[in-house]
C-alpha positions as CSV (number, residue, x, y, z in Angstrom):
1,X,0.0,0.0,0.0
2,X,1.1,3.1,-0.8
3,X,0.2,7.4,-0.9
4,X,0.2,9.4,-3.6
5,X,-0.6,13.4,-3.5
6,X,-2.4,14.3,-7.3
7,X,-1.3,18.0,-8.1
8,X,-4.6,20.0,-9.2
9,X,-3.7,20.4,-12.4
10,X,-3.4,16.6,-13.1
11,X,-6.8,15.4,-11.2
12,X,-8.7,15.4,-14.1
13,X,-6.3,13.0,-15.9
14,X,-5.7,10.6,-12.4
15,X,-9.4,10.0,-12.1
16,X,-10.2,9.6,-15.8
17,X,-7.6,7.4,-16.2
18,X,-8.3,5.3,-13.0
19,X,-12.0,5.1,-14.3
20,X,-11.1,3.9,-18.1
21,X,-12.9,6.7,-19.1
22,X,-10.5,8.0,-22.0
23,X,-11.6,7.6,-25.4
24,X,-9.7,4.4,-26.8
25,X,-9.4,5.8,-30.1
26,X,-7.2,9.4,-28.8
27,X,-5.7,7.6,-26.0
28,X,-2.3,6.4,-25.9
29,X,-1.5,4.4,-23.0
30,X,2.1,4.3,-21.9
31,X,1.2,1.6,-19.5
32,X,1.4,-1.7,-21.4
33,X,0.6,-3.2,-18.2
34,X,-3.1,-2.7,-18.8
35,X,-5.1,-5.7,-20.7
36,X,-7.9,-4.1,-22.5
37,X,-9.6,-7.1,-22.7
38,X,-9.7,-7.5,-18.8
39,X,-10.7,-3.9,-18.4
40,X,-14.6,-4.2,-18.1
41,X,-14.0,-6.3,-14.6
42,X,-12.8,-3.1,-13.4
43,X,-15.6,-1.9,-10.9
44,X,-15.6,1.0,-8.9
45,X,-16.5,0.4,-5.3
46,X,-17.8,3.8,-4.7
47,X,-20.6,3.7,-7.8
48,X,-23.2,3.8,-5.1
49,X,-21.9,6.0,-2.3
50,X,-21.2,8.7,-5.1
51,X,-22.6,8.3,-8.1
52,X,-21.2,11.2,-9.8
53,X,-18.4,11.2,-12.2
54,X,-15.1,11.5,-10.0
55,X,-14.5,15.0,-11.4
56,X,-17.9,16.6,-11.6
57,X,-17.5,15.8,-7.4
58,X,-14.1,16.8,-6.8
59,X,-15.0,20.4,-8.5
60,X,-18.5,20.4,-6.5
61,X,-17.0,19.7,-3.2
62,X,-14.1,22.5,-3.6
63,X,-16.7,24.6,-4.2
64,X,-18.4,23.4,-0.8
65,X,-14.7,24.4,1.2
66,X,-12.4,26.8,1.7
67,X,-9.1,26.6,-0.7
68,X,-6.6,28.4,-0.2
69,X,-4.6,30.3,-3.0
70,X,-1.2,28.2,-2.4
71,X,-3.3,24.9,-2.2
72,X,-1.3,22.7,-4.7
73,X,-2.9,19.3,-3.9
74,X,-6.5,18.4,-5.0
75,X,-7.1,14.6,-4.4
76,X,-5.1,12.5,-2.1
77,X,-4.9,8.7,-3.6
78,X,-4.4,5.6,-1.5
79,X,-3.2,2.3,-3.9
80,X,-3.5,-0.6,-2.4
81,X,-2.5,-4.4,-3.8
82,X,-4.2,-7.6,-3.4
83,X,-1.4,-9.6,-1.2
84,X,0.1,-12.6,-3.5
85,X,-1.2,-15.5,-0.7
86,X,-4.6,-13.9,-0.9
87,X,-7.1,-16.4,-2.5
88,X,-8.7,-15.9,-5.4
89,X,-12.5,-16.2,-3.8
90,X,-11.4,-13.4,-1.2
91,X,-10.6,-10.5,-3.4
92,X,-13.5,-8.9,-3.6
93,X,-13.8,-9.1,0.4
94,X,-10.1,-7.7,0.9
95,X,-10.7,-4.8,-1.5
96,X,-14.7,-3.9,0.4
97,X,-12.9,-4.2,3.6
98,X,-10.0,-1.8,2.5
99,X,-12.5,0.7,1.1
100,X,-14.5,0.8,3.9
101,X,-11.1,1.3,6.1
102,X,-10.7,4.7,4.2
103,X,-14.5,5.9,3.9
104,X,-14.3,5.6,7.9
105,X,-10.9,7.6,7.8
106,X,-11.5,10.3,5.7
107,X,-15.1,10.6,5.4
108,X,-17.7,9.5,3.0
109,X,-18.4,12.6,1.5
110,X,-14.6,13.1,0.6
111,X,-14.6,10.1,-1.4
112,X,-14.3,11.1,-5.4
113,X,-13.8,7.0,-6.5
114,X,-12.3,3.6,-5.5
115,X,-11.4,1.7,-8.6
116,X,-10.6,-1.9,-8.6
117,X,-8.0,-2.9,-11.2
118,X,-8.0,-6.1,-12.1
119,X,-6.8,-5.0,-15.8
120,X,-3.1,-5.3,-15.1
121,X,-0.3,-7.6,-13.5
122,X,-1.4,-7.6,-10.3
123,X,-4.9,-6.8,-9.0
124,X,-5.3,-3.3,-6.9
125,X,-7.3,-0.4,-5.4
126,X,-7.0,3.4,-6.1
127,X,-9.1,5.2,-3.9
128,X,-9.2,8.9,-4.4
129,X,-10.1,11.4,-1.9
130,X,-10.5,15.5,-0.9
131,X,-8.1,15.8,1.6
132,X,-10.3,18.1,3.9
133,X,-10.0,19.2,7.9
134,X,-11.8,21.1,9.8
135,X,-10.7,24.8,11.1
136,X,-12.0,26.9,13.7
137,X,-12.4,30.1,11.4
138,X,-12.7,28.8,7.8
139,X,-14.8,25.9,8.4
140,X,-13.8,22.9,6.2
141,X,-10.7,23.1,4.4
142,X,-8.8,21.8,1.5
143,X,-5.1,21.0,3.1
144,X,-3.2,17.5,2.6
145,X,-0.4,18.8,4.6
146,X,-2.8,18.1,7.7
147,X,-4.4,15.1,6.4
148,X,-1.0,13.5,5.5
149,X,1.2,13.7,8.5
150,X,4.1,11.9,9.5
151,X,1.9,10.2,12.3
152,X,-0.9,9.8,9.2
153,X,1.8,7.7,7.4
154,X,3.5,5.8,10.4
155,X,0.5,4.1,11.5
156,X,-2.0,3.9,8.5
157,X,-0.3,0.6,7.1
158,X,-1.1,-0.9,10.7
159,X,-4.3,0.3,11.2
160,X,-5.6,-0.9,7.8
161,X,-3.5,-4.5,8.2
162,X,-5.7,-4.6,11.5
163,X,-9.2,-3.3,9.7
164,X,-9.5,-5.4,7.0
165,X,-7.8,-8.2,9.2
166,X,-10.9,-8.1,11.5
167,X,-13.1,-8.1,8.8
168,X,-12.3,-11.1,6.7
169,X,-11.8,-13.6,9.8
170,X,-8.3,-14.2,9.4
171,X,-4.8,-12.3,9.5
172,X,-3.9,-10.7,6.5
173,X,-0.7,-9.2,5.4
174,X,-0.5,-5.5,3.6
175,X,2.7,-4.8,4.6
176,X,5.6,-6.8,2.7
177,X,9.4,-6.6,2.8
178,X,9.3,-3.6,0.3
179,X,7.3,-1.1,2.4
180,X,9.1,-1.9,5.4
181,X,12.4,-1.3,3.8
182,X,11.8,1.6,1.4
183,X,8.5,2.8,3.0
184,X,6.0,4.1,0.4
185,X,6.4,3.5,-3.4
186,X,4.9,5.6,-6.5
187,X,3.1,4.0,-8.9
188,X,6.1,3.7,-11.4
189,X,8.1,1.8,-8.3
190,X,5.6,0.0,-8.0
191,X,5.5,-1.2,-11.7
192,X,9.4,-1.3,-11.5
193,X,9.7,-3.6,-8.8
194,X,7.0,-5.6,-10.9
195,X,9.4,-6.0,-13.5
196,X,12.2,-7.0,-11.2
197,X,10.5,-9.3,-9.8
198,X,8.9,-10.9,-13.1
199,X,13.2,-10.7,-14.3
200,X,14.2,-12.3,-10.7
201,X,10.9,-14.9,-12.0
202,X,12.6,-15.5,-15.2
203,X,16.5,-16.4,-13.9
204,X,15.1,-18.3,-11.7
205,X,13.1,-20.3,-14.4
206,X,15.9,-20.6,-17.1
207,X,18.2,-22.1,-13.6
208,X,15.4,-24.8,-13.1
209,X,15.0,-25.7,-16.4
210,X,18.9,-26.0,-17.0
211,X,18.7,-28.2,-13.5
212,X,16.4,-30.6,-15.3
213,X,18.1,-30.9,-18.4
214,X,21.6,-31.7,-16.5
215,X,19.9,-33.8,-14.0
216,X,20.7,-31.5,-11.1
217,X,18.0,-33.6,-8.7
218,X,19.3,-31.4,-5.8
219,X,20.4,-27.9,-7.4
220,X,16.6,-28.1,-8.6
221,X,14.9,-29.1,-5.1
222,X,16.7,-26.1,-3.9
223,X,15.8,-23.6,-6.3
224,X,11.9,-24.9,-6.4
225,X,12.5,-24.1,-2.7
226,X,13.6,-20.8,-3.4
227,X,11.3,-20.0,-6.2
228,X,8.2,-20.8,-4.2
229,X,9.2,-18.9,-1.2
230,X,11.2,-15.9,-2.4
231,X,9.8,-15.0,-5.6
232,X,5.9,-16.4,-5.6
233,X,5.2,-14.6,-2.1
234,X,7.1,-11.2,-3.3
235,X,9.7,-11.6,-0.6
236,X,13.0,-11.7,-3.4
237,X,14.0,-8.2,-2.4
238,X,17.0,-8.7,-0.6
239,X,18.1,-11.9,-1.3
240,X,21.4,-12.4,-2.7
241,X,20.8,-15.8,-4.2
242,X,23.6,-15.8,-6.8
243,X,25.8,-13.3,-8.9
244,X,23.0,-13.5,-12.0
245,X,20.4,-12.7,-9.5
246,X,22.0,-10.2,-7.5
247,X,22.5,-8.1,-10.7
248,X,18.9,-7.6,-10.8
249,X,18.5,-6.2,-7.3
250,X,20.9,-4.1,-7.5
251,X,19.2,-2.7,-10.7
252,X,16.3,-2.3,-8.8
253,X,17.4,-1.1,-5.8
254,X,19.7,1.6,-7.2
255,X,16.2,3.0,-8.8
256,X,14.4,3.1,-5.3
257,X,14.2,7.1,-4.3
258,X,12.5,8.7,-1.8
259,X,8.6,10.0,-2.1
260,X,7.6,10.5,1.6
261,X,8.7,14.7,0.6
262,X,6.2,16.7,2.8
263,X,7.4,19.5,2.1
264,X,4.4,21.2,0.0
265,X,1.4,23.8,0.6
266,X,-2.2,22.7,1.6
């Protein structure tokens, strides 16, 4: 899971894009992540809390608030991914549980959407958001620099491991080795580390099947091993599992920067 702050001038194009609401014939994607053919089991889980489209609200309820001239941020966006052990039968659950973890802490009439993907490589949640607060003179206020704190970003991966835990019966992990490492990742570290991981997928592979050809009965036991518990559960960051290997986290790793800045106007 991870938080991403949408400058005002690129809201419109977040939320259209998030809803697949682009014309297909002008659009030109540079995600080639997306599957087009997938893209109509996209839903969006606030439909029926606000039926509006995303950016009709988000221009209705600035109008409701008090903005200030320096405001820079417009919609706050929370992305969060299925976890790889979840099964299949329980997405749907995880993402209602998750969206319902965010309506309850940043109100219901904040929310502008919550798209489920399930259109690219792995299956995940953008819920967009006003970031409002309260002030004793103006009233309600646009500011993400009070909505977003330090605190705000310390505890939120616990408190929404523990929410959506409670609701589905049974402990769930939203916190892997990559958050707890490098904290919060954009979007496009997010799809990098995707492609590390499907390159850390594909060494390992190529290894296996080289084992089987040669007859390496125990080199391929122990990178099965490997390749069901380091790559299949995301947990290869980290491991330095062989030279070959290792030059693909290093890649990766040298790419990681930092995007918890909160250095920026309401």
């Amino acid at each position: 899971m991870h938080l991403e702050k949408i400058q005002m001038h690129a809201v419109h194009h977040i939320l259209e894009h998030n809803a697949r609401s682009e014309s297909e014939g002008k659009i030109n994607r540079k995600n080639e992540n997306i599957n087009p053919y997938l893209t109509p089991y996209n839903y969006n889980l606030a439909a029926e809390d606000q039926p509006m489209p995303a950016y009709e609200f988000y221009k209705n309820r600035l109008k409701e608030i008090y903005v200030h001239g320096n405001a820079s941020v417009g919609i706050v966006s929370y992305v969060i991914q299925a976890p790889a052990t979840l099964p299949d039968n329980q997405y749907e659950a995880f993402f209602k549980a998750a969206y319902d973890f965010f309506v309850e802490k940043h109100g219901l009439k904040n929310v502008a959407s919550s798209w489920v993907h399930n259109d690219e490589t792995t299956k995940h949640m953008h819920f967009c958001f006003v970031p409002v607060v309260h002030d004793l003179k103006k009233g309600e206020k646009l500011c993400a620099k009070e909505v977003v704190t330090r605190s705000h970003l310390k505890q939120c991966h616990y408190e929404a491991e523990k929410y959506i835990s409670d609701k589905l019966g049974y402990n769930i992990r939203i916190m892997n080795g990559v958050t707890k490492q490098f904290g919060n990742l954009s979007v496009n570290q997010l799809k990098n580390r995707d492609k590390y991981i499907a390159s850390a997928t594909e060494f390992y592979n190529a290894y296996l099947q080289l084992c089987l050809e040669k007859e390496f009965d125990h080199q391929f036991e122990k990178m099965k091993k490997l390749l069901e518990e380091k790559v299949a559960s995301e947990r290869v960051i980290g491991n330095n599992i062989s030279h070959s290997f290792n030059k693909y986290e290093n890649n990766y790793q040298n790419n990681i920067n930092d995007t918890l800045s909160l250095d920026y106007d309401c």
